[in-house]
C-alpha positions as CSV (number, residue, x, y, z in Angstrom):
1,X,7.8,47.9,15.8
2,X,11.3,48.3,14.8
3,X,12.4,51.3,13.4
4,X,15.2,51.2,10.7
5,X,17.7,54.0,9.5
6,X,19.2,53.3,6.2
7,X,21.7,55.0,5.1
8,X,24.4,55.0,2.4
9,X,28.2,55.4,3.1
10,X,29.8,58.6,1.9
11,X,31.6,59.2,-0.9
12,X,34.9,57.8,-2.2
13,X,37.2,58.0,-5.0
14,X,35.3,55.4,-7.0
15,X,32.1,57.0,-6.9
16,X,33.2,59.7,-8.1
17,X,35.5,58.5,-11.3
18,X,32.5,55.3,-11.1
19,X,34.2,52.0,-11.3
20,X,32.1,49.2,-9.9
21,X,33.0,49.0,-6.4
22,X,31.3,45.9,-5.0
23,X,33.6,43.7,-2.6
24,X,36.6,46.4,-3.1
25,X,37.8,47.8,0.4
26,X,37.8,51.4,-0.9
27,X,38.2,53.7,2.0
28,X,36.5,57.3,2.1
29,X,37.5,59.9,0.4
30,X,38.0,64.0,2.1
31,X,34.2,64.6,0.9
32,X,32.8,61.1,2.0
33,X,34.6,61.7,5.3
34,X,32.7,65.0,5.9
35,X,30.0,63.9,4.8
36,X,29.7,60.6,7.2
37,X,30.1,63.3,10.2
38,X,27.0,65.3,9.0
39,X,24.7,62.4,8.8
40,X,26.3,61.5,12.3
41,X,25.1,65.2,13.5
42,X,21.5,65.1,12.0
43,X,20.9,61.7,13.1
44,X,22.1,62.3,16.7
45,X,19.3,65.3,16.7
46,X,16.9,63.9,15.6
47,X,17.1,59.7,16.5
48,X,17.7,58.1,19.7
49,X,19.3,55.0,18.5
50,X,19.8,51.7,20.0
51,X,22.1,49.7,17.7
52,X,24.4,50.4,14.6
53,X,25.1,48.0,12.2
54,X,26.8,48.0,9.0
55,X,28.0,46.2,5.9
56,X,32.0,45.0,6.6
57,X,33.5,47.0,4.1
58,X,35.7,50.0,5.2
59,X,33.4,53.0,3.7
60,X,30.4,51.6,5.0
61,X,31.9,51.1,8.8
62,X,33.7,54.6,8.8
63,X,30.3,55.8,7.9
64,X,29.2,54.1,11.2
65,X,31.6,54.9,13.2
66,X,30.3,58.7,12.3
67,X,27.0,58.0,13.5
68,X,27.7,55.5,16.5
69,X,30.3,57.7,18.0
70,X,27.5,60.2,19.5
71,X,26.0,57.4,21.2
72,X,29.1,56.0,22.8
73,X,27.5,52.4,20.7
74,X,30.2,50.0,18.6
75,X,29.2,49.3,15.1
76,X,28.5,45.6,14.2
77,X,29.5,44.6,11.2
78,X,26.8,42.0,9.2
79,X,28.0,40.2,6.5
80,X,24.7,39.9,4.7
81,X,24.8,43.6,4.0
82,X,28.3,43.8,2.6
83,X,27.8,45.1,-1.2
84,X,26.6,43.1,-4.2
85,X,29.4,41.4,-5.8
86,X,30.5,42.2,-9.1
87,X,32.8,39.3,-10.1
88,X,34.8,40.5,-12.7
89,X,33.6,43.8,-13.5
90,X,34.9,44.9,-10.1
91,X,37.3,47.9,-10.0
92,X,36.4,48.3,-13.7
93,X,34.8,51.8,-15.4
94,X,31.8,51.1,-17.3
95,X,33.5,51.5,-20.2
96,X,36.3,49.2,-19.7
97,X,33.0,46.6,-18.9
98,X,31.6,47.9,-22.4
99,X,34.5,46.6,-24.3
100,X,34.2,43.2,-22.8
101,X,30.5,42.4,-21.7
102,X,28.8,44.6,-24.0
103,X,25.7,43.1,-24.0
104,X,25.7,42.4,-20.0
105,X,26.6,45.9,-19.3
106,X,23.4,47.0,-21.8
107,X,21.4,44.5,-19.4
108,X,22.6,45.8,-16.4
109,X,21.4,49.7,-17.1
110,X,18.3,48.4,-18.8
111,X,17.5,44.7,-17.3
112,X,18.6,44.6,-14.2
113,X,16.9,42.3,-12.5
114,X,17.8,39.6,-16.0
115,X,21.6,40.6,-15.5
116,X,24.0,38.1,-14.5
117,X,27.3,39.5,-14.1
118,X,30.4,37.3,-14.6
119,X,31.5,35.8,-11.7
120,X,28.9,37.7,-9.6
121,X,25.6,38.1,-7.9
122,X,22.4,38.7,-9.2
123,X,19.9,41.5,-7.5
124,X,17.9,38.5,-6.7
125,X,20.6,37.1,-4.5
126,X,21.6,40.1,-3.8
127,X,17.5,40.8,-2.2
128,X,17.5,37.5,-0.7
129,X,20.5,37.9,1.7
130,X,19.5,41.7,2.5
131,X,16.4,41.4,3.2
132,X,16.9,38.3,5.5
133,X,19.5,40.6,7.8
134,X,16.6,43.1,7.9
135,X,14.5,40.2,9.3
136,X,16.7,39.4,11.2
137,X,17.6,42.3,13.2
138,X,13.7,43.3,13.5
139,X,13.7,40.2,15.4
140,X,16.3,41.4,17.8
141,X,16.0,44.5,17.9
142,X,11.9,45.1,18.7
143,X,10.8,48.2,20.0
144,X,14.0,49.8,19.4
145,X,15.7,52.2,16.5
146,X,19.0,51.1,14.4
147,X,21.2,52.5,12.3
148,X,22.4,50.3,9.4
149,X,24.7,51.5,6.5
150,X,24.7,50.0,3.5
151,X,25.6,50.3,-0.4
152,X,23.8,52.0,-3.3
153,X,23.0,48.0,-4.6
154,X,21.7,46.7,-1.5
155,X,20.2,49.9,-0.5
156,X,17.9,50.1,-3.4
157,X,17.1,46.2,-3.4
158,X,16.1,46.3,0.1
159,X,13.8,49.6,-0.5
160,X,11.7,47.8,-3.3
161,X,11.3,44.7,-1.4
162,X,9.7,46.8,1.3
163,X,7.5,49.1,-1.3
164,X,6.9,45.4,-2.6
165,X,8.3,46.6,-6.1
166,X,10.0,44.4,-8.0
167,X,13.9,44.1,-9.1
168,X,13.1,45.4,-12.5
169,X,12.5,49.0,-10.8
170,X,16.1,49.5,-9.7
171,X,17.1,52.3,-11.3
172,X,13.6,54.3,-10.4
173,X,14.8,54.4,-6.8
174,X,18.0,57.2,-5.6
175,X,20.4,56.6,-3.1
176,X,22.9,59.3,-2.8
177,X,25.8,58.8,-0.9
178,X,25.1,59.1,3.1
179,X,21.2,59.5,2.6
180,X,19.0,58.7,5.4
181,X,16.3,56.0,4.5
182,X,13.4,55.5,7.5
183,X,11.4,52.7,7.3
184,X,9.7,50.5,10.3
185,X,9.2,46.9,10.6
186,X,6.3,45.7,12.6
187,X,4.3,41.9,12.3
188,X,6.3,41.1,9.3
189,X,5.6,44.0,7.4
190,X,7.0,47.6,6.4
191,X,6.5,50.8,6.5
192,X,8.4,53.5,4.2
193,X,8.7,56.8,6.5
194,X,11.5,58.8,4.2
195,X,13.5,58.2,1.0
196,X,17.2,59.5,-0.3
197,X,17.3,61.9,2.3
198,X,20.0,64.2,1.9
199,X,19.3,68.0,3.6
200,X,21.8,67.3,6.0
201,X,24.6,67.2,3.1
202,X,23.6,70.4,1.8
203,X,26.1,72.8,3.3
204,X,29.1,70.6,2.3
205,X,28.3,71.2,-1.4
């Protein structure tokens, strides 16, 4: 059995305003920062962890770094969990999007697993490259607990692929930024422990 801690990277300046952040390197902001070294305290308490892995993007690895640093580990960036990209809405609010790709952007909040976003990924990609890292490091990683730190896209995609829901149920699941995710891969299959967990946050707001 491999046990898996998902998490979310904090918070940054485009999550708050929301732009669609996708492939943008934006860093962390003062909140996000705080919040990275409270998920790094609860997990420490409660985990022993073997590996930490995360998507390439900045947010995502400073997130790790938060985590990794109580266990003297280095975080290994994956590519396959880098967030979904979103072609040309990227760095756009959904209103800017709205005046373009009307129709898209009404898919994308109500369709999303029939959205195909200009120049981007779809959440069918996006499932297929995610959930073969998962695989992946199960592989390597057997017996043992890791830390990966992903994106709300990838996040979510990878949580109904292992509740075997489909893509059309995107927007049923929550993944606040820095929630801890627990799930365990053994012979294949999954196991959902925890979802969107978030108590550790709750003296920073």
């Amino acid at each position: 059995m491999t046990r898996f801690i998902l998490v979310r990277h904090g918070q940054t300046e485009w999550n708050r305003v929301e732009r669609f952040r996708g492939r943008a390197d934006v860093p962390l902001n003062e909140v996000g920062l705080k919040q990275a070294e409270a998920t790094g305290a609860r997990i420490s308490k409660e985990w022993h962890v073997d590996a930490v892995y995360a998507s390439p993007l900045s947010r995502a690895v400073k997130t790790a770094e938060a985590i990794a640093v109580h266990y003297s580990l280095p975080v290994q960036p994956h590519p396959d969990l880098i967030d979904i990209d979103y072609g040309e809405w990227q760095g756009l609010s959904p209103e800017e999007v709205a005046q373009r790709w009307k129709e898209d952007l009404e898919r994308w909040y109500q369709q999303p697993h029939l959205c195909h976003i200009p120049g981007g990924e779809s959440l069918a990609d996006l499932r297929r490259r995610g959930l073969q890292a998962i695989r992946e490091l199960a592989k390597r990683h057997n017996g043992q607990t890791i830390v990966v730190v992903g994106h709300t896209v990838i996040n979510r995609v990878l949580l109904l692929a292992i509740l075997g829901l489909d893509n059309d149920r995107f927007w049923r699941l929550r993944q606040d930024t820095c929630a801890i995710n627990i799930f365990e891969e053994e012979q294949g299959d999954f196991t959902l422990v925890s979802l969107n967990d978030t108590c550790h946050l709750s003296t920073l707001q």
